[in-house]
N, C-alpha and C positions, 0 to 999 in steps of 0.2 A: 504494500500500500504506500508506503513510504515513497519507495522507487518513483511510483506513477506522480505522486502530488510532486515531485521533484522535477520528471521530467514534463511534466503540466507548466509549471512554472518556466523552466526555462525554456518551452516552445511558445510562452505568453512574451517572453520580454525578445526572447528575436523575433517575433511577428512586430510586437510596439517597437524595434530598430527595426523593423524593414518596412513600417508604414511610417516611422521620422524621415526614415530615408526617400519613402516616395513622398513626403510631404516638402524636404527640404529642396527640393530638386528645382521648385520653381524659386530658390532663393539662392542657388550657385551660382548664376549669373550674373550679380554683385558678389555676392559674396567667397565666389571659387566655390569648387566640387568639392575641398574639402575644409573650405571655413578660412580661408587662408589668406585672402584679400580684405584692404580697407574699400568697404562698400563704397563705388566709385569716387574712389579718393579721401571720404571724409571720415568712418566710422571707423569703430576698432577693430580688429582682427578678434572675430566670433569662435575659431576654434578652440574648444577644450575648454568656453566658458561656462562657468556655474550653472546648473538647468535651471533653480531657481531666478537668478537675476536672467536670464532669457524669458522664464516665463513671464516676471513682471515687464520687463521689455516689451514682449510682445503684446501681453494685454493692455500696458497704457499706448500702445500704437494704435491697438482696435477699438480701445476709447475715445479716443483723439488727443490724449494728456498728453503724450510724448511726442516731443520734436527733436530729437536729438538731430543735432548737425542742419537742422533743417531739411531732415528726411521724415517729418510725421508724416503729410500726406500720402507719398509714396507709400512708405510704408503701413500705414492704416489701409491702401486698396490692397497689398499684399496681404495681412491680415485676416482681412474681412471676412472672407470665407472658411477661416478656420475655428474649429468650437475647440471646446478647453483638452478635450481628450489627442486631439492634432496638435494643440500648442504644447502639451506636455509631451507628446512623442519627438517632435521635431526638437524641444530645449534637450531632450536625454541624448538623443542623437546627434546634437552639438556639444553639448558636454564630454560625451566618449569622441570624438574627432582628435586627432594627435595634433598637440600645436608645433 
C-alpha cells in the first residue's frame, strides 16, 4: 500500500512539472526556455526563483497591482488566463529551473 501512495504521489508532481512546463512555454519567449533571460531587457532572471514570490508575482500581474519595470500590462494579458492551480505549476517549474 505504501508502495502505490508513493508512486501516486510522484506521478502527481511530474504531471504538475509537465503541465508548469506546458504552461510556461508561452512565457520562454521573454523569458528563454529555460528562465535564463532579462524579460526583454528589463526584468530579473526568473530561473531557480522562489515559487512563492512567483506566485505572488504572478497574481499581482493578474490583478493589475504589479508593474514591475513597467511590464504590468503585458504581463496581466499573459496572466489572465491562468487560474491558481497553472500559476502554482508554472512558479514550481521555475523554481526547479537551474540558474
Amino acid at each position: 500500500m505504501k508502495k502505490i501512495a508513493i508512486a501516486m504521489l510522484l506521478a502527481g508532481s511530474t504531471l504538475l512539472m509537465a503541465d508548469g512546463a506546458a504552461a510556461y512555454a508561452k512565457c520562454a519567449g521573454c523569458h528563454g526556455a529555460n528562465g535564463e533571460k532579462a524579460a526583454l531587457g528589463k526584468s530579473a532572471v526568473i530561473a531557480g526563483q522562489d515559487a512563492a514570490k512567483t506566485v505572488e508575482q504572478l497574481n499581482g500581474y493578474k490583478a493589475g497591482t504589479l508593474n514591475q519595470h513597467g511590464m504590468g500590462a503585458l504581463m496581466k494579458g499573459q496572466v489572465a488566463s491562468m487560474d491558481e492551480a497553472t500559476i502554482k505549476a508554472v512558479a514550481d517549474y521555475i523554481a526547479a529551473m537551474k540558474k
